[in-house]
C-alpha positions in Angstrom: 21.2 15.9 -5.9 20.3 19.4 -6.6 16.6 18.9 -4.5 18.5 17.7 -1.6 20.6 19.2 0.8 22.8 17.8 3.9 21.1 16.9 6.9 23.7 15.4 9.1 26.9 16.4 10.2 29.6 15.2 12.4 29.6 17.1 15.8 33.4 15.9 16.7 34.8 17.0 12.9 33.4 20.1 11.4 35.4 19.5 8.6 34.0 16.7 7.8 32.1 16.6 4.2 30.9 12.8 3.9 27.5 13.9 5.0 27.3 16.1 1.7 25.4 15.6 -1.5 27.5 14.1 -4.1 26.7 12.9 -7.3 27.7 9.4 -6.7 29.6 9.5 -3.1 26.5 10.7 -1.2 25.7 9.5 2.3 23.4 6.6 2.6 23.1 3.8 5.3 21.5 0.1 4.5 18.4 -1.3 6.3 17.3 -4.9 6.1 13.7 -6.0 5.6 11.7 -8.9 6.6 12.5 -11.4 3.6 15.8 -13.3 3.6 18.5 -10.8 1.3 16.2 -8.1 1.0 17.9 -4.7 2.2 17.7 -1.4 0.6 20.1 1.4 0.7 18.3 5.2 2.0 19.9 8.3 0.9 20.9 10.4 4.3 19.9 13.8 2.6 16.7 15.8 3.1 14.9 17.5 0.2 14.9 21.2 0.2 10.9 21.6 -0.1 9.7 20.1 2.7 6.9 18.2 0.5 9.5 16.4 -1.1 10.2 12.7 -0.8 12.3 12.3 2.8 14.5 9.3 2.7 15.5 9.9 6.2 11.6 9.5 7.7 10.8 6.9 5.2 13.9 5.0 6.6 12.6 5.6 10.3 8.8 5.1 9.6 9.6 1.6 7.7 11.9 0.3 10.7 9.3 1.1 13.1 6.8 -0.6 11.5 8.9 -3.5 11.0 9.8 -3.7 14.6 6.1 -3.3 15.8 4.6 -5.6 13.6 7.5 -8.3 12.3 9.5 -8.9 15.8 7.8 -10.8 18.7 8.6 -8.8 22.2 11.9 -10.4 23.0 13.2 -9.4 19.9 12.0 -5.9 20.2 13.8 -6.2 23.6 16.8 -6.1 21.7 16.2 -2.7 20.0 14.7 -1.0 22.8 11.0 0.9 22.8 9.4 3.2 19.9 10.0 6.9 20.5 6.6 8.2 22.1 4.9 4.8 21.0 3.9 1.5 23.4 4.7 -1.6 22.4 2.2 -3.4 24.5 0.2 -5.0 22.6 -0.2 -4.1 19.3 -2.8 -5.3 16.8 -1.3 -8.5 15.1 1.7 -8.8 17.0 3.5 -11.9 16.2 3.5 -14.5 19.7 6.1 -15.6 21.9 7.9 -18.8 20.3 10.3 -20.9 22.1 12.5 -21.4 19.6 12.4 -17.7 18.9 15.9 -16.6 17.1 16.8 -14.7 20.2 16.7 -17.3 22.2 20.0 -17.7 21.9 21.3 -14.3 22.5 22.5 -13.8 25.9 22.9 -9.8 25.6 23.5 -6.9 23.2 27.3 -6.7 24.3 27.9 -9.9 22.6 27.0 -9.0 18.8 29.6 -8.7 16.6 29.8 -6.0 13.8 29.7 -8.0 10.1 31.8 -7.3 7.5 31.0 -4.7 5.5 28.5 -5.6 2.6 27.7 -4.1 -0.3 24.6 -5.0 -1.6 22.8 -7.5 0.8 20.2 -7.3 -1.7 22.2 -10.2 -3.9 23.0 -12.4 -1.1 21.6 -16.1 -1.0 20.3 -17.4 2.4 23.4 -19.9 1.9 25.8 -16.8 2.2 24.1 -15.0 5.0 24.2 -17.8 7.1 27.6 -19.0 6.9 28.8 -15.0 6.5 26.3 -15.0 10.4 28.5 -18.4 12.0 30.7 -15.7 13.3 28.1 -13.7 15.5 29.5 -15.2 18.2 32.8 -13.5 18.5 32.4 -9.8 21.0 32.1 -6.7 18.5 35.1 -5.0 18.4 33.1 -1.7 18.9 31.5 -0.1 21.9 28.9 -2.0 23.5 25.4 -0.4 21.3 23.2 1.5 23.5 20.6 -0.1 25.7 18.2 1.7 23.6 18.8 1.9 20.3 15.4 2.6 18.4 15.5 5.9 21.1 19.1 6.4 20.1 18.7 6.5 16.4 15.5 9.0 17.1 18.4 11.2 19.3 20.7 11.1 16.3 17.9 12.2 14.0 17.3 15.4 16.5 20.9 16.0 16.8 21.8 15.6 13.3 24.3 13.4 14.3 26.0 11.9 11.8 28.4 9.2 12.8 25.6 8.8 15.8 23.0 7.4 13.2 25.2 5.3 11.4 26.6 3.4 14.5 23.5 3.0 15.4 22.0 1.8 12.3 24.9 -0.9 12.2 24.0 -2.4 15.2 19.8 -2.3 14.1 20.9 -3.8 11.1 23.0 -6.8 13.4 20.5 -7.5 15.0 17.9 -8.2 12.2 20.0 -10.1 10.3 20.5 -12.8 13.4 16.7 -13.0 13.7 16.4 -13.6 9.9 19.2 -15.8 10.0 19.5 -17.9 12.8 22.9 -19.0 13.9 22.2 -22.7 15.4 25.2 -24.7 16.9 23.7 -27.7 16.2 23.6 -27.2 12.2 26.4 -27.1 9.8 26.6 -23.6 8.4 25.5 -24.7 5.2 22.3 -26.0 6.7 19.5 -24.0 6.0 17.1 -22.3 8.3 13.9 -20.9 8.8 13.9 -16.9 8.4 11.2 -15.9 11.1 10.1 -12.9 10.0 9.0 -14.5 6.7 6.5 -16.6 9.2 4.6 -13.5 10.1 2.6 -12.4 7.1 1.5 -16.3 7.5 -0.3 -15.1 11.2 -2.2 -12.3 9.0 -4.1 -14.7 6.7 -7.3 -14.4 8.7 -7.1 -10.6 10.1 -6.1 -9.4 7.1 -2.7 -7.7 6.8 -2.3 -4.9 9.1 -3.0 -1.5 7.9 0.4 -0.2 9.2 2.5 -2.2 6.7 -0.3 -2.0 4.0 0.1 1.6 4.0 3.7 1.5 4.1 4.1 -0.7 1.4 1.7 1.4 -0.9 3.5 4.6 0.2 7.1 3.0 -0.7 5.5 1.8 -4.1 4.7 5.4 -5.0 7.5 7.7 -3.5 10.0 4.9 -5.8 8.0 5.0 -8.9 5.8 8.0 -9.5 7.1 10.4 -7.2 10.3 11.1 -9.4 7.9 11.3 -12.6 5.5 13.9 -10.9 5.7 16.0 -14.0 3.8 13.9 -16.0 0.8 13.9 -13.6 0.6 17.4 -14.9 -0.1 16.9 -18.7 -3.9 16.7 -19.1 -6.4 19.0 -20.9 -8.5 21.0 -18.6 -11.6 20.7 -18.4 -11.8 17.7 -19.9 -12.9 14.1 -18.5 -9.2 13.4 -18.3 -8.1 15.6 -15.7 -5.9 13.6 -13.4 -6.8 13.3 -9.6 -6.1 10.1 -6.9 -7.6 8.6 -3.9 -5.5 8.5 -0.8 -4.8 5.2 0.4 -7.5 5.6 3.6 -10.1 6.4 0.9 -9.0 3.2 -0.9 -9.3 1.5 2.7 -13.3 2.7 3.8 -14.2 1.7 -0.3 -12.4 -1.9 0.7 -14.3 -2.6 3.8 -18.1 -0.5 3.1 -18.1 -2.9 -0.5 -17.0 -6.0 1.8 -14.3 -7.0 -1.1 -13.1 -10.4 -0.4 -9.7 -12.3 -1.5 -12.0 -14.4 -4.2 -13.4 -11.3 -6.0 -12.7 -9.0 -9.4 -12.0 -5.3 -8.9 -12.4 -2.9 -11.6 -11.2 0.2 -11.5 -12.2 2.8 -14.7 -9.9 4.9 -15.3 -7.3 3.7 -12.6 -4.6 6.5 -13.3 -1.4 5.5 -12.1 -2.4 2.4 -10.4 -2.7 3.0 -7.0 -6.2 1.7 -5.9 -6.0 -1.7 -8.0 -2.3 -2.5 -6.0 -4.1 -1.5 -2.6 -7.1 -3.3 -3.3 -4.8 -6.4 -4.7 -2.7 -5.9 -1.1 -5.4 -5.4 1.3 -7.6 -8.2 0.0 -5.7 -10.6 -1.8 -8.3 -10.0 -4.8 -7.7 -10.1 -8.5 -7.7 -6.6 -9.6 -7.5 -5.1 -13.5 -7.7 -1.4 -14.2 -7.6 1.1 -17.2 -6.4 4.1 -18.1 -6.8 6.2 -21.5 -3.8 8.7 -20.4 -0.3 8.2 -21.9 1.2 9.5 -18.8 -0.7 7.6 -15.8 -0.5 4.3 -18.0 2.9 4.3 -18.1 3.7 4.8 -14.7 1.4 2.8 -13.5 3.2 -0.3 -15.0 6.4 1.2 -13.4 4.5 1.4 -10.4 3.4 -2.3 -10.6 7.1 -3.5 -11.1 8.5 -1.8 -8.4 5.2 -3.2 -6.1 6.0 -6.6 -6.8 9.6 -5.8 -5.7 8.1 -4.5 -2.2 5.8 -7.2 -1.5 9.0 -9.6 -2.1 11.0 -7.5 0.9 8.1 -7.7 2.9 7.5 -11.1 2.4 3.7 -10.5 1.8 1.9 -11.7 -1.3 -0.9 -9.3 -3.1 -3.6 -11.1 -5.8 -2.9 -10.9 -9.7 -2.8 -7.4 -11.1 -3.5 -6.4 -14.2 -2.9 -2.8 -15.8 -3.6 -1.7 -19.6 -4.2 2.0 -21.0 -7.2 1.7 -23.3 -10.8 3.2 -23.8 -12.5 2.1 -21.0 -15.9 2.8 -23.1 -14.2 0.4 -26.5 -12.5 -2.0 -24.9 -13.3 -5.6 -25.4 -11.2 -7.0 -22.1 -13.5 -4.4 -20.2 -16.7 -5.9 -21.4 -15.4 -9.2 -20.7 -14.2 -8.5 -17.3 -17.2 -6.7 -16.0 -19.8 -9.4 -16.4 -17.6 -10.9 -13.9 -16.7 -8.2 -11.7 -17.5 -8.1 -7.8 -16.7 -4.3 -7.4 -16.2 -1.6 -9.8 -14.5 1.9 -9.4 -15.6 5.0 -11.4 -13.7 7.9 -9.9 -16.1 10.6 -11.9 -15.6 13.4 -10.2 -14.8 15.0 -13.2 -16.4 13.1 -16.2 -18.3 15.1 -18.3 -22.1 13.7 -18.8 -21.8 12.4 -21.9 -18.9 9.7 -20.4 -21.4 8.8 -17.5 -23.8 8.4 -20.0 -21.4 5.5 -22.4 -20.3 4.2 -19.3 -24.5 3.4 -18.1 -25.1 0.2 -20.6 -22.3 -1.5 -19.6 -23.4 -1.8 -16.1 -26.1 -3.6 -17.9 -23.2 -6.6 -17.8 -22.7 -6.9 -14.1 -24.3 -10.0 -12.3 -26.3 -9.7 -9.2 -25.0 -8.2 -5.9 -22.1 -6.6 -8.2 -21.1 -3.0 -6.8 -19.9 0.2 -8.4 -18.5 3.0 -6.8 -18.2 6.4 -8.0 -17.8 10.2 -7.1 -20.9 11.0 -8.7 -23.9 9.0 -8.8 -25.3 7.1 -11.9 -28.2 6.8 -10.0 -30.0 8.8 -7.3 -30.7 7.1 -3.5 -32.4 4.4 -2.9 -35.4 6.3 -1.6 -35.6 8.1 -4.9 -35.1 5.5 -7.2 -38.3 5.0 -9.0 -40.5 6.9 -10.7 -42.7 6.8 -13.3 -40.3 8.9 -15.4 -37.5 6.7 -14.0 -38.8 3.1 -14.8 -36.8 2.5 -18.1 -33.6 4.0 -17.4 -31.3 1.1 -16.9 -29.3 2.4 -13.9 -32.7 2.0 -12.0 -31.4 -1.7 -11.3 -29.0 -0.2 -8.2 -29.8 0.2 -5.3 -27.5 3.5 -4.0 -26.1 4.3 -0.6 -24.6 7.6 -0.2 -21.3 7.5 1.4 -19.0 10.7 2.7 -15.4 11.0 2.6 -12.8 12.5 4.7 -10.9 16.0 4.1 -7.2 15.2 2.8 -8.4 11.7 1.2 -8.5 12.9 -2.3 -6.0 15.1 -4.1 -8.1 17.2 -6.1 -9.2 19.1 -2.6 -8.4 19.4 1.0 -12.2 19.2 1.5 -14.5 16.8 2.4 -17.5 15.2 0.3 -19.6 12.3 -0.3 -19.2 9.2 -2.5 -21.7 6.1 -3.9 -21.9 2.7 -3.6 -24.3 1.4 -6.5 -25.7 -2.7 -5.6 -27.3 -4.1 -8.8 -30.4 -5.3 -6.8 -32.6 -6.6 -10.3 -34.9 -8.4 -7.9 -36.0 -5.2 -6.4 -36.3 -3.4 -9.7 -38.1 -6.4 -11.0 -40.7 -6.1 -7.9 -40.9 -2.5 -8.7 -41.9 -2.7 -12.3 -44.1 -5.2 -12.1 -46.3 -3.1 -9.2 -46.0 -0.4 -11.9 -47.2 -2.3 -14.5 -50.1 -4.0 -12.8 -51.0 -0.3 -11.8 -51.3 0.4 -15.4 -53.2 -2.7 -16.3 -55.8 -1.7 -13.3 -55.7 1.6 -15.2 -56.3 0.8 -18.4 -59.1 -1.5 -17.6 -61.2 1.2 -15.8 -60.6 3.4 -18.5 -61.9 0.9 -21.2 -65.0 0.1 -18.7 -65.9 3.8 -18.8 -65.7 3.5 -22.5 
């Protein structure tokens, strides 16, 4: 608690200490995610540096993105409109259903508070619904606000206190009777279908959106590494084994320019603490495998892994098989094994020293046709200086290279911007290539014996 400090405070009581750090009686309030009893508990305190992890704008970005991209527009109705955001028609927006789990809520006045639970996360489906068969009684508390996305954005403003948690109670109702259902017609025992776990099914041809991508992959990290910075740190400078990642929309333009498909292998050399091979595994649906050689990285990235599975669960999304070892990338038998079979392979080079880019060069030898690798620094020059005769027997003369540029703020190494290449084993070119260079020869070598 010492990086934190309060944030809230009651406006009616300035006595009042419950919005306080405290080692174990610190503020927090619950908010319940797409899959049926998954709900996680967000520390109401803000972090004294400002570049800290903020549990208070996590809670607010995830609920928005929930309600924008999980809730069809009745039931956003029901929580009113994003602050400075239109909810018209969003990319990927679940329909209109008739039998829509607000269909049977006549207003807002008539929710009832639930009882107090204290970790939703262990509830069955069985539980929820028959603790939910009571939602028809009138709350005992004041009707909620008419808007209540706007009002918890007020509370935020205000640093009101008991303003955000009332309004976080009746959020929280309201989700719960969209993931459970009460129907009349049912015994509460019966079970029903949570609709919010329906959505990710609408994604399965547009690709999950990048909204919820993002925040899953952010979530993944401020849980796991973010706590464990201070390992990042311990490296050798100057050395091939400086640490350094690429920002998820980085990640994002390398998915889309290398067309990576749900039925491909991604490699990823040196993958640090993991973050590209769970984005690439989220975004695509792809198998993914990476490697690092650092202590530090490896380790969290298998933390990092756990805690991702965890996440895609609350979401209710699935991600392809993942893989994660710390090894040798350049003496490693499960790399040679996987990169025969590989689809697209990351080298993030910026710092490896020439004589790593130079182990790492026979291996591409391995990848199949139409295979890609992408790295920070070439292996290869561009296309239009591929060949020469000086150039003919190197091996990485089988790519074909496309120069690439990159963002400023999508690396962490620099707030700059740069450039990046995509390398397409193209043998059938090189094989055209060298054979023109050979015949040239043979024409050469036969004028020069008829001048003999």
């Amino acid at each position: 608690m010492h990086s934190y400090k309060a944030f809230f405070k009651n406006p009616n009581d300035p006595n009042d200490t419950s919005f306080e750090p405290h080692p174990t009686d610190y503020p927090f309030v619950e908010l319940e995610y797409p899959n049926d009893a998954a709900c996680e508990r967000f520390m109401l305190l803000e972090p004294k540096d400002k570049d800290h992890y903020n549990p208070i704008m996590c809670l607010e970005d995830t609920l928005h993105t929930i309600v924008e991209y999980y809730l069809t527009p009745a039931q956003q109705s029901l929580l009113g409109s994003l602050p400075d955001h239109s909810l018209s028609s969003p990319k990927n927006r679940p329909p209109n259903s008739s039998h829509s789990a607000t269909s049977s809520i006549s207003s807002l006045s008539a929710l009832s508070d639930l009882s107090d639970l204290s970790d939703l996360t262990s509830l069955s489906s069985e539980s929820s619904l028959s603790s939910l068969s009571s939602l028809s009684a009138l709350s005992e508390e004041s009707s909620p606000p008419q808007n209540l996305l706007r009002s918890l954005s007020r509370a935020i403003h205000l640093r009101d206190g008991p303003q955000f948690l009332s309004t976080m109670r009746h959020i929280n109702n309201i989700l719960r009777m969209i993931k459970y259902p009460y129907v009349p017609e049912l015994s509460p025992c019966s079970p029903t279908i949570n609709p919010l776990r329906e959505i990710p099914k609408l994604w399965s041809t547009t690709g999950i959106p990048q909204k919820v991508m993002t925040r899953i992959i952010e979530e993944t990290y401020q849980r796991s590494i973010g706590p464990n910075i201070a390992k990042l740190r311990q490296y050798s400078a100057f050395s091939s084994e400086v640490y350094g990642e690429l920002m998820p929309a980085f990640t994002s333009d390398i998915v889309n320019a290398t067309g990576l498909r749900p039925d491909a292998l991604f490699v990823d050399l040196g993958c640090g603490v993991g973050n590209v091979v769970l984005q690439a595994s989220l975004q695509t649906g792809c198998r993914s495998f990476g490697i690092e050689i650092m202590p530090g990285p490896s380790s969290l990235a298998k933390g990092q892994l756990e805690q991702f599975k965890k996440r895609c669960r609350m979401w209710g999304v699935e991600a392809g098989e993942v893989e994660l070892m710390q090894g040798d990338m350049t003496d490693c038998r499960r790399v040679d094994e996987l990169l025969s079979q590989a689809d697209v392979v990351l080298v993030n080079n910026f710092v490896f020293r020439e004589e790593l880019n130079a182990a790492l060069r026979p291996k591409f030898l391995d990848l199949k046709e139409g295979a890609i690798v992408v790295s920070l620094k070439p292996f290869a020059p561009p296309t239009n200086q591929r060949l020469t005769e000086r150039n003919i027997d190197d091996i990485s003369a089988i790519f074909d290279v496309v120069r690439r540029p990159y963002h400023s703020g999508t690396v962490s190494w620099s707030s700059g911007s740069g450039h990046y290449y995509i390398h397409r084993v193209d043998r059938a070119s090189y094989s055209d290539c060298r054979q023109q260079f050979e015949r040239v020869h043979s024409r050469l070598g036969r004028r020069r014996s008829a001048k003999r």
